[in-house]
PyMOL Python script that loads the backbone (N, CA, C, O; Angstrom):
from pymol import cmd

cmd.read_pdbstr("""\
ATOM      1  N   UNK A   1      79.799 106.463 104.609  1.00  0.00           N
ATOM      2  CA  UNK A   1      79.936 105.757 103.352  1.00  0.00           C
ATOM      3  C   UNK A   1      79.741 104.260 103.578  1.00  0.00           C
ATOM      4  O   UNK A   1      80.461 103.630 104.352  1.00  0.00           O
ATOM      5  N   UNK A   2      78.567 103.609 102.754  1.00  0.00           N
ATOM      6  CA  UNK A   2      78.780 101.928 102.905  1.00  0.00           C
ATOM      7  C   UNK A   2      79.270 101.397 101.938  1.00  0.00           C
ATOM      8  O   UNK A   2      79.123 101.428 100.716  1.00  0.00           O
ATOM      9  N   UNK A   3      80.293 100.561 103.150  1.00  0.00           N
ATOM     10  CA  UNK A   3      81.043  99.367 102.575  1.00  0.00           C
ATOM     11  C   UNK A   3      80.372  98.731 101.312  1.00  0.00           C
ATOM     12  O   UNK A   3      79.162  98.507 101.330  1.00  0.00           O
ATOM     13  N   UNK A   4      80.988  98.493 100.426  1.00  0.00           N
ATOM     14  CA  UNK A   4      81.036  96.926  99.733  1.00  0.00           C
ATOM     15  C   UNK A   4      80.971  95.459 100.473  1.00  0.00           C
ATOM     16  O   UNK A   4      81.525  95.173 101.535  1.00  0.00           O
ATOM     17  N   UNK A   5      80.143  94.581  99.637  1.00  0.00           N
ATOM     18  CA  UNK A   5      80.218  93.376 100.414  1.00  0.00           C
ATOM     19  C   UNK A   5      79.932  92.488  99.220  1.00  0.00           C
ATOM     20  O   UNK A   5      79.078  92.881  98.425  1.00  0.00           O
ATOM     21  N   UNK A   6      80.444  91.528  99.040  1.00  0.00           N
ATOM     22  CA  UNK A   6      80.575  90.515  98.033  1.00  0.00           C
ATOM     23  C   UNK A   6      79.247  89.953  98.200  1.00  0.00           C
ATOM     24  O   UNK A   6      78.649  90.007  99.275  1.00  0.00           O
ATOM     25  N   UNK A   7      78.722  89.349  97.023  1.00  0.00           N
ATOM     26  CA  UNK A   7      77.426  88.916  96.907  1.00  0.00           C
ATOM     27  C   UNK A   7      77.375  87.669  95.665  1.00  0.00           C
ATOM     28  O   UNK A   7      77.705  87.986  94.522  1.00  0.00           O
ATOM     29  N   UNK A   8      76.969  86.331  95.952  1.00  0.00           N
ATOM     30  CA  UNK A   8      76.911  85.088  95.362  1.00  0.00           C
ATOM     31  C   UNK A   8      76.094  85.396  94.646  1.00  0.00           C
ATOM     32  O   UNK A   8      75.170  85.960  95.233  1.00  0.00           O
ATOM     33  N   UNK A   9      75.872  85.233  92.866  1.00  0.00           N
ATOM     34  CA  UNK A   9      74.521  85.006  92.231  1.00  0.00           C
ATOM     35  C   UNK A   9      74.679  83.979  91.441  1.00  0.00           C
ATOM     36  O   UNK A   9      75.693  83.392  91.064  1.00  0.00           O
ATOM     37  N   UNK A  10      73.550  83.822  91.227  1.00  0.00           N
ATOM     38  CA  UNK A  10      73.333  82.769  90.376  1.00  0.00           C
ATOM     39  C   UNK A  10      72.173  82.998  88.832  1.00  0.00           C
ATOM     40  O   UNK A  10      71.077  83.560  88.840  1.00  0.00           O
ATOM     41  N   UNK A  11      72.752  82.472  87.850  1.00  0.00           N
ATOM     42  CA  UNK A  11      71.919  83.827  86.422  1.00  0.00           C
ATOM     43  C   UNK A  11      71.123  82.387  85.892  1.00  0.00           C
ATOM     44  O   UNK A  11      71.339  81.187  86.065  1.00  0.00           O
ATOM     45  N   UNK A  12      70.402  82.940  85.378  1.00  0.00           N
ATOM     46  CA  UNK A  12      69.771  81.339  84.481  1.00  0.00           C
ATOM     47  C   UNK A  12      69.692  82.248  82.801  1.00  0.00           C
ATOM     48  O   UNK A  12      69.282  83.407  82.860  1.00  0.00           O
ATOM     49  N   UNK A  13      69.995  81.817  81.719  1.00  0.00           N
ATOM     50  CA  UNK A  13      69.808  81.838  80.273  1.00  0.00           C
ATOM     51  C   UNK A  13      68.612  81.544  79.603  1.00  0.00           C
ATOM     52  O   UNK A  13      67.654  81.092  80.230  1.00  0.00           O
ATOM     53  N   UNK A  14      68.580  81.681  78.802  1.00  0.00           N
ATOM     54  CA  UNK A  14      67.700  80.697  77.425  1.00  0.00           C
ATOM     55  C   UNK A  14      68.395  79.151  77.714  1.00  0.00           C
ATOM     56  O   UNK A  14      67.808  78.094  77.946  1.00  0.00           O
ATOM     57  N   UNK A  15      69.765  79.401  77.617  1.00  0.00           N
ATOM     58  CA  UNK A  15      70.813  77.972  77.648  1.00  0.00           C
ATOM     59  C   UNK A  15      71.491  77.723  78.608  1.00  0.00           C
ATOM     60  O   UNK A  15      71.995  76.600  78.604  1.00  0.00           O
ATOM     61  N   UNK A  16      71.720  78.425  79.535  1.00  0.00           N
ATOM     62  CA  UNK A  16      73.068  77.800  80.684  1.00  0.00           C
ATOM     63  C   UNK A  16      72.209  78.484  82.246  1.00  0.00           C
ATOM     64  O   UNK A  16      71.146  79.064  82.465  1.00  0.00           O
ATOM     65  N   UNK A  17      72.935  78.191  82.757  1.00  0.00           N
ATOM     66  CA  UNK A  17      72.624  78.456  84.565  1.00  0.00           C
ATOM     67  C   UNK A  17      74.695  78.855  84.723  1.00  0.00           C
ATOM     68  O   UNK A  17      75.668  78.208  84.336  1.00  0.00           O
ATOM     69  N   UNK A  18      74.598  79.906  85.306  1.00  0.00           N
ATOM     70  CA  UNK A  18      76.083  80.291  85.715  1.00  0.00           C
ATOM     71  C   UNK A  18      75.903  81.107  87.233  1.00  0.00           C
ATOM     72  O   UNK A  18      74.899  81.742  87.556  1.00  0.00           O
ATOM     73  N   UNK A  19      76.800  80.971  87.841  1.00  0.00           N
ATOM     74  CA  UNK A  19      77.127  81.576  88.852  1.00  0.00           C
ATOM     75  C   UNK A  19      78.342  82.577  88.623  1.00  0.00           C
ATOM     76  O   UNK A  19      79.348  82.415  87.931  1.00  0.00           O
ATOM     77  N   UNK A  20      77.884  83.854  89.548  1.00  0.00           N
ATOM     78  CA  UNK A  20      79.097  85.040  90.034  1.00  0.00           C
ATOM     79  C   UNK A  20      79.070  85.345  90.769  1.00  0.00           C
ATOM     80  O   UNK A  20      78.015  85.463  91.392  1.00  0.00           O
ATOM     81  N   UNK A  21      80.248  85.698  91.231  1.00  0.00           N
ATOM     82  CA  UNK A  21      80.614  86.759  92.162  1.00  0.00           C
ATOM     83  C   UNK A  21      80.897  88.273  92.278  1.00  0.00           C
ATOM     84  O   UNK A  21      81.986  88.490  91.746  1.00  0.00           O
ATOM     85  N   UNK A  22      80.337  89.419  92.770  1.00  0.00           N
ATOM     86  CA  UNK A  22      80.038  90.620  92.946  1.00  0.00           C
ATOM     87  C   UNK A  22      80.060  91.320  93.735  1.00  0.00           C
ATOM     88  O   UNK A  22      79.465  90.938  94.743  1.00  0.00           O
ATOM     89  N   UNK A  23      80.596  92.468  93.796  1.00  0.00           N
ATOM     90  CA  UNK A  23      80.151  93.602  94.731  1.00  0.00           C
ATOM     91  C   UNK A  23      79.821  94.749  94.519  1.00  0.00           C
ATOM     92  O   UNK A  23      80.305  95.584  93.755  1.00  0.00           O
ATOM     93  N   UNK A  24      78.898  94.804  95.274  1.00  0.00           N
ATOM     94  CA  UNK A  24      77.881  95.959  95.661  1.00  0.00           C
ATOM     95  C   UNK A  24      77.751  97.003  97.118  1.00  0.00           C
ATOM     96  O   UNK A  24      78.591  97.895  96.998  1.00  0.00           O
ATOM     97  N   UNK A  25      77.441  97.062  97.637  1.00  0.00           N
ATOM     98  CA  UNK A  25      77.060  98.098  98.924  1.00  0.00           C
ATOM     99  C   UNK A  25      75.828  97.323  99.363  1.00  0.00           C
ATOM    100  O   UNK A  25      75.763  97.181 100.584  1.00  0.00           O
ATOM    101  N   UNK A  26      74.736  96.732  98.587  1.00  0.00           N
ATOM    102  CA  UNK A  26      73.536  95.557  99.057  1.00  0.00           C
ATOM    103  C   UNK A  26      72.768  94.920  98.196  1.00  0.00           C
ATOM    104  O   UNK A  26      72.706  95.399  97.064  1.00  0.00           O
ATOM    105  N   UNK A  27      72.271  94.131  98.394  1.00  0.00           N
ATOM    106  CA  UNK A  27      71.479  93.317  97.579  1.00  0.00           C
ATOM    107  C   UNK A  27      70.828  94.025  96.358  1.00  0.00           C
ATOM    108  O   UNK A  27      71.116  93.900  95.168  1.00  0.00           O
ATOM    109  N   UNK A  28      70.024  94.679  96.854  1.00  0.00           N
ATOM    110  CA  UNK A  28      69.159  95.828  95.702  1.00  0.00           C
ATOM    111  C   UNK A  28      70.396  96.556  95.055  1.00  0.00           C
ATOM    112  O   UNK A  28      70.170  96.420  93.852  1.00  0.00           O
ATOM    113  N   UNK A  29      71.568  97.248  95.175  1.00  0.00           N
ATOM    114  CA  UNK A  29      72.226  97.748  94.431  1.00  0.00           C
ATOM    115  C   UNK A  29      73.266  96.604  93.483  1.00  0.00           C
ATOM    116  O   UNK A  29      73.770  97.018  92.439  1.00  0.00           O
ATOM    117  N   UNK A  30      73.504  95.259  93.921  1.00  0.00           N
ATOM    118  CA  UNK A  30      73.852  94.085  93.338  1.00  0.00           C
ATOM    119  C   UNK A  30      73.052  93.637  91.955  1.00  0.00           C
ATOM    120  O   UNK A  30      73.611  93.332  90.901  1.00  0.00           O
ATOM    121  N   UNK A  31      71.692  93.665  92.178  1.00  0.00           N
ATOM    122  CA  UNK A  31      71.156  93.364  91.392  1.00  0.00           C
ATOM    123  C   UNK A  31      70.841  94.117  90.226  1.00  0.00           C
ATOM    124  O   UNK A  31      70.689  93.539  89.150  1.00  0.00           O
ATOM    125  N   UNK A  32      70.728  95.363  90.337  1.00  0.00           N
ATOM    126  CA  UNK A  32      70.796  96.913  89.294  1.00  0.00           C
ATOM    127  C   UNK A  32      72.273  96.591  88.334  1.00  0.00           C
ATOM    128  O   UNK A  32      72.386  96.595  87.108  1.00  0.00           O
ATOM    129  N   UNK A  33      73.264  96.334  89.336  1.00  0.00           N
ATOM    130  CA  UNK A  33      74.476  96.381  88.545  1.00  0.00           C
ATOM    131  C   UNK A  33      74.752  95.471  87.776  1.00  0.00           C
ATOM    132  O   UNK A  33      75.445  95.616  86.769  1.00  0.00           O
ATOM    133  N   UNK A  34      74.161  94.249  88.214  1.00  0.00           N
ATOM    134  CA  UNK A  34      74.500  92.914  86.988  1.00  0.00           C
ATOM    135  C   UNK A  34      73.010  92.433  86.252  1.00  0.00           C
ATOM    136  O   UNK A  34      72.739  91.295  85.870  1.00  0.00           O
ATOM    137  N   UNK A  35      72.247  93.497  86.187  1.00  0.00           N
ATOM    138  CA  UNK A  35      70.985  93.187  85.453  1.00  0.00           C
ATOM    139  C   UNK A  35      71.821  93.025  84.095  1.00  0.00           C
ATOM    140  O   UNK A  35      72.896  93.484  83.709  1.00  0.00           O
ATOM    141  N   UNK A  36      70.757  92.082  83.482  1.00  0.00           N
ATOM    142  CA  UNK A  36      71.106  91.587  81.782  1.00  0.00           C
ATOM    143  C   UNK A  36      71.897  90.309  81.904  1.00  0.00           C
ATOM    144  O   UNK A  36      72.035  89.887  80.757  1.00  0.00           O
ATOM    145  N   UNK A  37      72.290  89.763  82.485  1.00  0.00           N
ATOM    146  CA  UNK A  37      73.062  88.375  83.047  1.00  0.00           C
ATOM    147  C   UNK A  37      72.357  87.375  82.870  1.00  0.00           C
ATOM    148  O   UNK A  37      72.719  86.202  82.958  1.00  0.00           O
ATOM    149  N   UNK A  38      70.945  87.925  82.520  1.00  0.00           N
ATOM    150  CA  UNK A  38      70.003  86.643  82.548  1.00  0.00           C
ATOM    151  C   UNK A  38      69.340  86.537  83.995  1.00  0.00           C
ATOM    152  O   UNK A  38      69.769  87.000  85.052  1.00  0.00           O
ATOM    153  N   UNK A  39      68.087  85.747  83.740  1.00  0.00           N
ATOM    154  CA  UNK A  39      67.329  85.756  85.085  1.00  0.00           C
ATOM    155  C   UNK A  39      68.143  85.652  86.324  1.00  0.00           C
ATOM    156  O   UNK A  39      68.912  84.703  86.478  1.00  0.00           O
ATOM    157  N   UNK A  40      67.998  86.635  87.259  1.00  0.00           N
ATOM    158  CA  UNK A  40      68.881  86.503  88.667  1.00  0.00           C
ATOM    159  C   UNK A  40      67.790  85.370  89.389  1.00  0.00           C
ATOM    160  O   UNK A  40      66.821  85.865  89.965  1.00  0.00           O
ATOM    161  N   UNK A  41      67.893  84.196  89.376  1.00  0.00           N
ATOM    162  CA  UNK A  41      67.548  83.121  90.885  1.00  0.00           C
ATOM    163  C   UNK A  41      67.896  82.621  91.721  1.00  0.00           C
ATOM    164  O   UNK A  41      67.355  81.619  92.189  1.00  0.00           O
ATOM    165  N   UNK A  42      69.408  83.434  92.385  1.00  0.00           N
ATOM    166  CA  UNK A  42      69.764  83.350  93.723  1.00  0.00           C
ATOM    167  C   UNK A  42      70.424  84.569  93.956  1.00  0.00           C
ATOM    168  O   UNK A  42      71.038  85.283  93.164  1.00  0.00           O
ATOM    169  N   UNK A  43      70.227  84.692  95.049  1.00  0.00           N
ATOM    170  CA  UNK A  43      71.411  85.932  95.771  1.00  0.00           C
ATOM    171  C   UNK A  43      72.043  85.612  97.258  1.00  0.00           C
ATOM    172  O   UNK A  43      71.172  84.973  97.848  1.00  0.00           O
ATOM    173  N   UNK A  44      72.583  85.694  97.663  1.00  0.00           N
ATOM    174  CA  UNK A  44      73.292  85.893  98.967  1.00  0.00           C
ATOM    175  C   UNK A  44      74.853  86.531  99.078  1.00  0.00           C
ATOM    176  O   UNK A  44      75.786  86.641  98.282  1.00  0.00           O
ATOM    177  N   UNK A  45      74.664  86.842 100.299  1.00  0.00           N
ATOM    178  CA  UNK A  45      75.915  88.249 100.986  1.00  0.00           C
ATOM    179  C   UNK A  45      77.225  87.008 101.337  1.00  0.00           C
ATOM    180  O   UNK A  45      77.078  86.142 102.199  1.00  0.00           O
ATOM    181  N   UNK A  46      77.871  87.080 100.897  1.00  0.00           N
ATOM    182  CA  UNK A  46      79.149  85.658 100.863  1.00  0.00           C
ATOM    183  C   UNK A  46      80.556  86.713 101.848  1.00  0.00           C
ATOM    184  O   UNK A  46      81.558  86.157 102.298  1.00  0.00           O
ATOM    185  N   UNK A  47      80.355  87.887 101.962  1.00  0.00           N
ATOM    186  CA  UNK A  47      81.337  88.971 102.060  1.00  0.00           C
ATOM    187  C   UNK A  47      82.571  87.920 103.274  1.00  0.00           C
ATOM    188  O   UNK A  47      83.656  87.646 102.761  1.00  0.00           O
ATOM    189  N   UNK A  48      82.427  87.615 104.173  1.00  0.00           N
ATOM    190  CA  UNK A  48      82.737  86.583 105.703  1.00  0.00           C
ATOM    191  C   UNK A  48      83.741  85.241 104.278  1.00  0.00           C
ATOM    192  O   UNK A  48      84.844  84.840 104.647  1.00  0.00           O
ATOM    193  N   UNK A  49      83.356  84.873 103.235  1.00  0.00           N
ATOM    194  CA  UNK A  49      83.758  84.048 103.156  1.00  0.00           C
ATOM    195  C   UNK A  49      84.889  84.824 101.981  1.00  0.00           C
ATOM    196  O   UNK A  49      85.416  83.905 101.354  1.00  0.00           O
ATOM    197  N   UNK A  50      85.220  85.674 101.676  1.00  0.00           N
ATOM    198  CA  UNK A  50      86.001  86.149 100.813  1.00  0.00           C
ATOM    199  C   UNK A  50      86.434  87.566 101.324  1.00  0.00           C
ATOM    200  O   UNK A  50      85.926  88.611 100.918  1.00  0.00           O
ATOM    201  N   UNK A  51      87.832  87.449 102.640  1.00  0.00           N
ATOM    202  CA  UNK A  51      88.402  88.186 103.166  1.00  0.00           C
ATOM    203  C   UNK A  51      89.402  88.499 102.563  1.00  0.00           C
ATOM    204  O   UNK A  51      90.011  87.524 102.123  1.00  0.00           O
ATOM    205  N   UNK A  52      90.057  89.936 102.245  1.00  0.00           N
ATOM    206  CA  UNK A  52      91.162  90.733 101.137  1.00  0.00           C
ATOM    207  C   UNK A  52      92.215  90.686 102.180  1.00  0.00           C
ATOM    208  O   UNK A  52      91.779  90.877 103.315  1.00  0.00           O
ATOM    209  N   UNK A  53      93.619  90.459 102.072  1.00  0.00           N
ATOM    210  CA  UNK A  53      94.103  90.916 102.909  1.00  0.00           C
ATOM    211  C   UNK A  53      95.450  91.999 102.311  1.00  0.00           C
ATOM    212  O   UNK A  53      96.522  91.767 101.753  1.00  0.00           O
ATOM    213  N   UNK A  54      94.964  92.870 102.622  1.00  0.00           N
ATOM    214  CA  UNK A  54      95.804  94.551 102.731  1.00  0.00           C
ATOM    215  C   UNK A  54      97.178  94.310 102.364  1.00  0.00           C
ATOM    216  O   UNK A  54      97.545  95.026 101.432  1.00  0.00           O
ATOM    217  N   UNK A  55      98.312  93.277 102.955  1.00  0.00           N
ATOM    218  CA  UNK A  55      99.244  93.268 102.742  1.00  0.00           C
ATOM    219  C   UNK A  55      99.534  92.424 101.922  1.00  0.00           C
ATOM    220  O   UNK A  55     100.693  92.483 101.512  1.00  0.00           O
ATOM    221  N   UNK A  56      98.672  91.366 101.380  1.00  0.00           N
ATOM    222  CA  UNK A  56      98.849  90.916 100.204  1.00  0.00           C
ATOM    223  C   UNK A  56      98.955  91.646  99.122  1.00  0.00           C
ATOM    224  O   UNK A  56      99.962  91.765  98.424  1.00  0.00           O
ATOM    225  N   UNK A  57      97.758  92.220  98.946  1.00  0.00           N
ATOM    226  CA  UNK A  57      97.433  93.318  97.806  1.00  0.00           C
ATOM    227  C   UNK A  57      98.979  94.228  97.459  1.00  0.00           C
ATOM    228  O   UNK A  57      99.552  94.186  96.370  1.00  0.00           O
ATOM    229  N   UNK A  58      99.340  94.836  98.384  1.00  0.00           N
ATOM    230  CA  UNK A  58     100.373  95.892  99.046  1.00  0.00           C
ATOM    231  C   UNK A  58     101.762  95.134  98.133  1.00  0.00           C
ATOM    232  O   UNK A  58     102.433  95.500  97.168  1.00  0.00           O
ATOM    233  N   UNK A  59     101.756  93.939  98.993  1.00  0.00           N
ATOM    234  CA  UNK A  59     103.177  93.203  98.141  1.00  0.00           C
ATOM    235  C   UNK A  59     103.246  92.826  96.744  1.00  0.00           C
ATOM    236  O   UNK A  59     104.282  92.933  96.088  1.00  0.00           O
ATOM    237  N   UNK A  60     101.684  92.197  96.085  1.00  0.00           N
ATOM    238  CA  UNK A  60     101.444  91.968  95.167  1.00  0.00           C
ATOM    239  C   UNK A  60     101.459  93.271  94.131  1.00  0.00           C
ATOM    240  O   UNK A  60     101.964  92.868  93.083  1.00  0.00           O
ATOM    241  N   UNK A  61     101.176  94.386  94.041  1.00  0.00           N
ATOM    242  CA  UNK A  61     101.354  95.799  93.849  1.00  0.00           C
ATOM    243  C   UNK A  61     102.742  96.262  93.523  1.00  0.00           C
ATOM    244  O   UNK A  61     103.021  96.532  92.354  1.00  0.00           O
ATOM    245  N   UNK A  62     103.672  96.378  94.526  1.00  0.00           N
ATOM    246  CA  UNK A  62     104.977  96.576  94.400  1.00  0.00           C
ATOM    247  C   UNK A  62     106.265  95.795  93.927  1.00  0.00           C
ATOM    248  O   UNK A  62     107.415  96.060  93.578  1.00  0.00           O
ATOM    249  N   UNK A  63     105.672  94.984  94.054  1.00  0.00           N
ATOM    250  CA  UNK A  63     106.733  93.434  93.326  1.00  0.00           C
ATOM    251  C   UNK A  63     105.989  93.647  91.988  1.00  0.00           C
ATOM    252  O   UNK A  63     106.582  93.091  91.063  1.00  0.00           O
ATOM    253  N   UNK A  64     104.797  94.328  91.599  1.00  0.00           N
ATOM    254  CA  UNK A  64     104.279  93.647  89.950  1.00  0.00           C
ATOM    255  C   UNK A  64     104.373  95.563  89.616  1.00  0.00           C
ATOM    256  O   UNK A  64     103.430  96.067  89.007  1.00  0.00           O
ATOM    257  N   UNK A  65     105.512  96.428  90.057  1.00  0.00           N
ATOM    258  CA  UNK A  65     105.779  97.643  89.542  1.00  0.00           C
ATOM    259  C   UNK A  65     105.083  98.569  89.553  1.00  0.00           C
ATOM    260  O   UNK A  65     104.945  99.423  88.677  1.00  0.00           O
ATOM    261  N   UNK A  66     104.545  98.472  90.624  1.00  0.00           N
ATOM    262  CA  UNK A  66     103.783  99.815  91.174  1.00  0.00           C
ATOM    263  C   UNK A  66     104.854 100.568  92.045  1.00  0.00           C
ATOM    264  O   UNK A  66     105.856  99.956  92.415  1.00  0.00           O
ATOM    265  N   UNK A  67     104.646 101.965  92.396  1.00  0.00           N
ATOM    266  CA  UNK A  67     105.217 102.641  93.150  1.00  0.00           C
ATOM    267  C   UNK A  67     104.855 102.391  94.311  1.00  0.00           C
ATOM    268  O   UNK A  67     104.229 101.363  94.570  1.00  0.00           O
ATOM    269  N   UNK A  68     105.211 103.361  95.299  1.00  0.00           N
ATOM    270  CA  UNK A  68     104.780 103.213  97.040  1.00  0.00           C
ATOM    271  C   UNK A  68     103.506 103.749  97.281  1.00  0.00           C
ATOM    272  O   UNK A  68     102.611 103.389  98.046  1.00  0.00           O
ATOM    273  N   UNK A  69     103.602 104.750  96.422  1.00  0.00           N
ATOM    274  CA  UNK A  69     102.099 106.027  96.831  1.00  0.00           C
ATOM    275  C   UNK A  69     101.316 105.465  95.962  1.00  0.00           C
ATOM    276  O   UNK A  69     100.182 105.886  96.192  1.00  0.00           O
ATOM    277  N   UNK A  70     101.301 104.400  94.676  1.00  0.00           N
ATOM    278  CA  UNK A  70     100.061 103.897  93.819  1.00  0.00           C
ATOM    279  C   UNK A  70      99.205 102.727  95.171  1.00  0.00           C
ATOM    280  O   UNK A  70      98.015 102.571  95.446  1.00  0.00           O
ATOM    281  N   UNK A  71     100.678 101.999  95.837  1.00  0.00           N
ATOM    282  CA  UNK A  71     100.190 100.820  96.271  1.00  0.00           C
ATOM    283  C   UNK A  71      99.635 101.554  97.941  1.00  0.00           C
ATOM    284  O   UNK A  71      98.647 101.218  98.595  1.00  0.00           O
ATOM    285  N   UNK A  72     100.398 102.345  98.186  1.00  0.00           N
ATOM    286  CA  UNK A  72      98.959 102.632  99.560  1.00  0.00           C
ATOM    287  C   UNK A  72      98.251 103.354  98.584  1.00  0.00           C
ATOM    288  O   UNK A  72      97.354 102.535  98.388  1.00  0.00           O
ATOM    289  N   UNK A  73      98.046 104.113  97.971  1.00  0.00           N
ATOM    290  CA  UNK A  73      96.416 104.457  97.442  1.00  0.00           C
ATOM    291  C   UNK A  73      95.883 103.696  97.366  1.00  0.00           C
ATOM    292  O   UNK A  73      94.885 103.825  98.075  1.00  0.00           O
ATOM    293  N   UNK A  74      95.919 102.236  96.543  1.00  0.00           N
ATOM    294  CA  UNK A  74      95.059 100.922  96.047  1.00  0.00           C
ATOM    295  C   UNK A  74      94.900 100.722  97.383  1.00  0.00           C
ATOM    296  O   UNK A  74      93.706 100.638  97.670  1.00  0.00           O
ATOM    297  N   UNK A  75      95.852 100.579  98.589  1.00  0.00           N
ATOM    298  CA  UNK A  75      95.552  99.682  99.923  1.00  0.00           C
ATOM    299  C   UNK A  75      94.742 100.424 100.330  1.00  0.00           C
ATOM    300  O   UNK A  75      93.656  99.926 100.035  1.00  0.00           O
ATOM    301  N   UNK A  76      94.564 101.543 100.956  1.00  0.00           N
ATOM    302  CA  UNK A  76      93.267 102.677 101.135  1.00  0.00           C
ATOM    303  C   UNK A  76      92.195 102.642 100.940  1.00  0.00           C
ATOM    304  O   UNK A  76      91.260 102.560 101.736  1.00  0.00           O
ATOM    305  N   UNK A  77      92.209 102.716  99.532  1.00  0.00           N
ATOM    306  CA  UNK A  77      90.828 102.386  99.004  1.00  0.00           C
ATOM    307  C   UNK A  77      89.961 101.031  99.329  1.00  0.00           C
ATOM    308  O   UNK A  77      88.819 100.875  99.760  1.00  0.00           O
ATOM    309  N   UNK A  78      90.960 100.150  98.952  1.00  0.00           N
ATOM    310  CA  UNK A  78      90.507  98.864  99.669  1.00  0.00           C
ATOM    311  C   UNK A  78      89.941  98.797 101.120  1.00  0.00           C
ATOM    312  O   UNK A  78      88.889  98.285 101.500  1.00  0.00           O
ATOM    313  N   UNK A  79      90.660  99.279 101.652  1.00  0.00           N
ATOM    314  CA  UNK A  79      90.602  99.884 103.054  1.00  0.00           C
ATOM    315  C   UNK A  79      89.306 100.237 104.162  1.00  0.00           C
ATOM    316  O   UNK A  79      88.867  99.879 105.255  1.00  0.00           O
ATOM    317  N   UNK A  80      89.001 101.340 102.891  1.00  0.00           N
ATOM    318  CA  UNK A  80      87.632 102.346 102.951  1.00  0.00           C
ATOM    319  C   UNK A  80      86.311 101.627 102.711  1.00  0.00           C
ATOM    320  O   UNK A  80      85.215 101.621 103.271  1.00  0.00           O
ATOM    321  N   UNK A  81      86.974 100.887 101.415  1.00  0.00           N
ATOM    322  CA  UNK A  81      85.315 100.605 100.659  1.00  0.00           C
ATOM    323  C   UNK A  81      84.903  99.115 100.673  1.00  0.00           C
ATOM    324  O   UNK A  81      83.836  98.803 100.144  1.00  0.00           O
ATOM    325  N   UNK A  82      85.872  97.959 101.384  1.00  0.00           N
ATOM    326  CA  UNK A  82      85.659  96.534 100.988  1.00  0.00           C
ATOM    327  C   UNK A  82      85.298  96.622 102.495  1.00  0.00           C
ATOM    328  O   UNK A  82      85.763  97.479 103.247  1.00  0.00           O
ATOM    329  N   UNK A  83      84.267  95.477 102.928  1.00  0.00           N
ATOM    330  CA  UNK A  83      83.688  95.478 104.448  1.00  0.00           C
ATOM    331  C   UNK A  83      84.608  94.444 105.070  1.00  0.00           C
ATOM    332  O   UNK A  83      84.721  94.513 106.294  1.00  0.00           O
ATOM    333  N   UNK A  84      85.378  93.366 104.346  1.00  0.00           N
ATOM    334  CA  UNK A  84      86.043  92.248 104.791  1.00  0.00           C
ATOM    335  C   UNK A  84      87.493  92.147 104.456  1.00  0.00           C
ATOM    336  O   UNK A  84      88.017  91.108 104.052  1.00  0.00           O
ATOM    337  N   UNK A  85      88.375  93.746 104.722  1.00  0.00           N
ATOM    338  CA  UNK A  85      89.864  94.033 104.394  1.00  0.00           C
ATOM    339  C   UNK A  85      90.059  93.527 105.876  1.00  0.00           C
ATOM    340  O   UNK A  85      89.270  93.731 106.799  1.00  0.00           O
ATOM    341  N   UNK A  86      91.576  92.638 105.961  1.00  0.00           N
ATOM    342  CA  UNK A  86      92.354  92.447 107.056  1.00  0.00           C
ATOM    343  C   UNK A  86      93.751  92.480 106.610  1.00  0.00           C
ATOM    344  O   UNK A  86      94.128  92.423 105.439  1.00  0.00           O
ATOM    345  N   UNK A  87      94.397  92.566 107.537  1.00  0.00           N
ATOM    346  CA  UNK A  87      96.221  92.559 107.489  1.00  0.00           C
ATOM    347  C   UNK A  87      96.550  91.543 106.993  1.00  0.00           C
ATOM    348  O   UNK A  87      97.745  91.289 106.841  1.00  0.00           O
TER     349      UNK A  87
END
""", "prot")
cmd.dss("prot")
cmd.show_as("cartoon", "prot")
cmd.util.cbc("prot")
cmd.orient("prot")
C-alpha cells in the first residue's frame, strides 16, 4: 500500500493565485484530486516538511472525547497511510 505524502500547489483563477496543501499517494494522483481549483502552476512533494506526530494526535483525540479504541484506530491509520508519522 502507498503512503500518502503532502504536496504544495499552487492554483491560478480568472481572479486570484492561491496556494494548498494536499495529500495524495503522488503527484499524478494530487492533481486528479484537486482538479477544478483553477489552473494547477506549481506542484511539489513538501511531505519532510509537515511531520504528524502520533502522540499528539492520540492526546489531542482523548482529551477532545474520543474513546481509547476510536483514538488508536485514528493513530493506526495515520500510522499506515501518512509517509511522515513520528512519536
Amino acid at each position: 500500500m502507498k503512503k500518502n505524502k503532502m504536496y504544495n500547489m499552487v492554483f491560478q483563477t480568472h481572479d486570484a493565485v492561491f496556494q494548498h496543501n494536499g495529500i495524495a499517494t503522488s503527484t499524478k494522483q494530487a492533481k486528479e484530486i484537486y482538479i477544478g481549483n483553477g489552473e494547477l502552476i506549481h506542484i511539489k512533494e513538501v511531505t519532510e516538511d509537515f511531520p504528524i506526530s502520533e502522540n499528539a494526535v492520540y492526546k489531542a483525540l482523548t482529551e477532545g472525547g474520543f474513546g481509547e479504541t476510536e483514538a488508536e484506530t485514528i493513530t493506526c491509520l495515520l500510522r499506515r497511510g501518512y509517509e511522515n508519522t513520528v512519536l
